[in-house]
C-alpha positions in Angstrom: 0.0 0.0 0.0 1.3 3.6 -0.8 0.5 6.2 2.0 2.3 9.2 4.1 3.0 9.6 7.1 2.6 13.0 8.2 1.4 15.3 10.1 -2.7 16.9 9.0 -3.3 20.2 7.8 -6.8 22.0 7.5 -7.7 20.3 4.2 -7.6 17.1 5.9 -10.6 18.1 8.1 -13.7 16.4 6.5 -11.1 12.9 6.7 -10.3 13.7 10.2 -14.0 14.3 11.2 -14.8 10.9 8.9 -12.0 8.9 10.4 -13.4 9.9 14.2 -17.3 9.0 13.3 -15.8 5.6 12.2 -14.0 5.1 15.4 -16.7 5.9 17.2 -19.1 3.5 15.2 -16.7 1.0 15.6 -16.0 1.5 19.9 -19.1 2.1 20.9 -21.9 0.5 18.0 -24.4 3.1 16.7 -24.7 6.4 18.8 -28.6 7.9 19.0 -29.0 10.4 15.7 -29.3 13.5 18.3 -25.7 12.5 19.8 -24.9 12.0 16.3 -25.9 15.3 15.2 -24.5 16.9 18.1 -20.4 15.2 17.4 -20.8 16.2 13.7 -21.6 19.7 14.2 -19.2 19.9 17.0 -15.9 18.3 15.1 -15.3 21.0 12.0 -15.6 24.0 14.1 -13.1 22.3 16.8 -10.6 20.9 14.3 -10.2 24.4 12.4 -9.6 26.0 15.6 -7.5 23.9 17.6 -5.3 21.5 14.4 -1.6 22.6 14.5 -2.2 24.5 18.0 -2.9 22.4 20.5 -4.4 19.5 18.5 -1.6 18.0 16.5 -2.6 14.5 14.6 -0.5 12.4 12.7 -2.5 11.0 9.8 -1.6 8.3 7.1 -3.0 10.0 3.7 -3.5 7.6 0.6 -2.4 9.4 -2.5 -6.1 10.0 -3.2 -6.2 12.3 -0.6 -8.3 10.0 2.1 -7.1 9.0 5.0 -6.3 5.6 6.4 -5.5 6.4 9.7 -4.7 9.2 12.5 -3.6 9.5 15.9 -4.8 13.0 18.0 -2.1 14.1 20.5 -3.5 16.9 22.4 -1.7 19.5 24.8 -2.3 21.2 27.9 -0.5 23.9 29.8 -1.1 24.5 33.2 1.3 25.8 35.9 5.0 24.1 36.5 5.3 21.6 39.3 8.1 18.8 40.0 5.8 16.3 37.6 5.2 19.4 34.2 8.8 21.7 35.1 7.8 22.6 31.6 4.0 23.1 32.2 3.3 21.6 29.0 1.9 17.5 28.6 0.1 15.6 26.0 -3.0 12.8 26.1 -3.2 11.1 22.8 -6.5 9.5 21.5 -8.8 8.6 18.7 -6.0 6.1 17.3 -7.3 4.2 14.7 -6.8 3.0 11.2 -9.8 1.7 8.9 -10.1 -2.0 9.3 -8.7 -2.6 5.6 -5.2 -0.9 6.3 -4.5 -2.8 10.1 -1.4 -5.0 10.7 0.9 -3.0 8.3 2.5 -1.0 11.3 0.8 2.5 10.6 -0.5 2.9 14.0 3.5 2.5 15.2 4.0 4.8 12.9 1.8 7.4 13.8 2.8 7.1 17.4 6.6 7.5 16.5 6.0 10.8 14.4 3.7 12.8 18.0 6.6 11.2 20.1 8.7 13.2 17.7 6.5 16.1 17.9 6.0 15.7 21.9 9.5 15.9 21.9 9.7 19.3 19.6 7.1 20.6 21.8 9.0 19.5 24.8 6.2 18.2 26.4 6.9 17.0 29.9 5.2 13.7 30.1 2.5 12.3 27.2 -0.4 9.7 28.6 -3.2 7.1 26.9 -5.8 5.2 27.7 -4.8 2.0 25.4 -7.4 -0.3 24.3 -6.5 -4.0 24.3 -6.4 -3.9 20.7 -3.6 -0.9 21.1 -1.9 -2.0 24.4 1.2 -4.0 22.8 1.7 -1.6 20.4 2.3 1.6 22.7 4.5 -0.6 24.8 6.4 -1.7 22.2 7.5 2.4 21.7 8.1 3.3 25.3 4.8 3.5 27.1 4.2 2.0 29.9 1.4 1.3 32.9 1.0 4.1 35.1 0.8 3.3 38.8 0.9 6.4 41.4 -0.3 7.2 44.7 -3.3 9.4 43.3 -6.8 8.1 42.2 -7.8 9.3 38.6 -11.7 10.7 39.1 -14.0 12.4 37.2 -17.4 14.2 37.8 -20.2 15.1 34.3 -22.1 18.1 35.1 -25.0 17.6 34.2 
C-alpha cells in the first residue's frame, strides 16, 4: 500500500472528522442520531480552531487524498510543578486506522512521528488510555502502565 506519514493540515478536516465518526461507530456501535448530530456539528468548528495549536494528529494520507488512519495528541498547559517543570503535557486519542489498512504497522507509525513532535514541543510527560487492541503496540514504543499514589476521578455536570 502507498501512503504518508505526516502530520494533517486543514484540508484534511472532512477525513479527520470521517475517520473519528468511524471510530466511534466502531468502539461504541451506533450512537442515537441527536448524539450524532450533536459530534458532527461539533468536530469541523473544533478541528479548524485547535489542528496545528494544540491538536496536533499524525494522519496516514492515501495518494487520493483520504485517509487511512490518524492518531490525535492533544496539549495542555497548566502551571509548573516537580511532575510538568515545563507546564506543557500531551494525552493522545482517537487512534485508529480503517479495518482494511491494520497490521501494516501505521499505527506504530503514527505514534513515533507525536513522540517526535511531543519531543519538539518538549512536552513533559505524554499519557493514553490503550485499548487491548492498542496496548502491545504503545508498549512496544516506550509507554508503559502508570501506577501512582493518586486516584484518577471524574465528575459530568449535568
Amino acid at each position: 500500500m502507498d501512503y504518508q506519514i505526516r502530520l494533517a493540515v486543514q484540508n484534511d478536516i472532512p477525513e479527520l472528522c470521517r475517520l473519528r465518526l468511524a471510530y466511534f461507530d466502531e468502539e461504541f456501535g451506533a450512537l442515537p442520531q441527536t448524539q450524532l448530530d450533536a459530534i458532527s456539528a461539533q468536530l469541523p468548528a473544533y478541528f479548524r480552531e485547535h489542528l496545528g495549536r494544540d491538536c496536533i494528529t499524525a494522519a496516514a494520507a492515501l495518494p487520493d487524498g483520504t485517509l487511512a488512519s490518524n492518531a490525535i495528541l492533544m496539549i495542555s498547559e497548566k502551571p509548573a510543578n516537580p511532575f510538568f517543570p515545563n507546564g506543557r503535557s500531551g494525552y493522545i486519542l482517537g487512534v485508529y486506522t480503517m479495518p482494511e489498512y491494520r497490521g501494516q504497522g501505521i499505527a506504530t507509525k503514527l505514534m513515533q512521528l507525536l513522540q517526535e513532535e511531543a519531543k519538539r514541543l518538549r512536552l513533559d510527560i505524554v499519557t493514553l488510555s490503550a485499548s487491548e487492541m492498542g496496548k502491545s503496540i504503545y508498549e512496544k514504543i516506550g509507554y508503559s502502565v502508570r501506577h501512582t499514589k493518586f486516584t484518577e476521578m471524574e465528575w459530568i455536570p449535568e
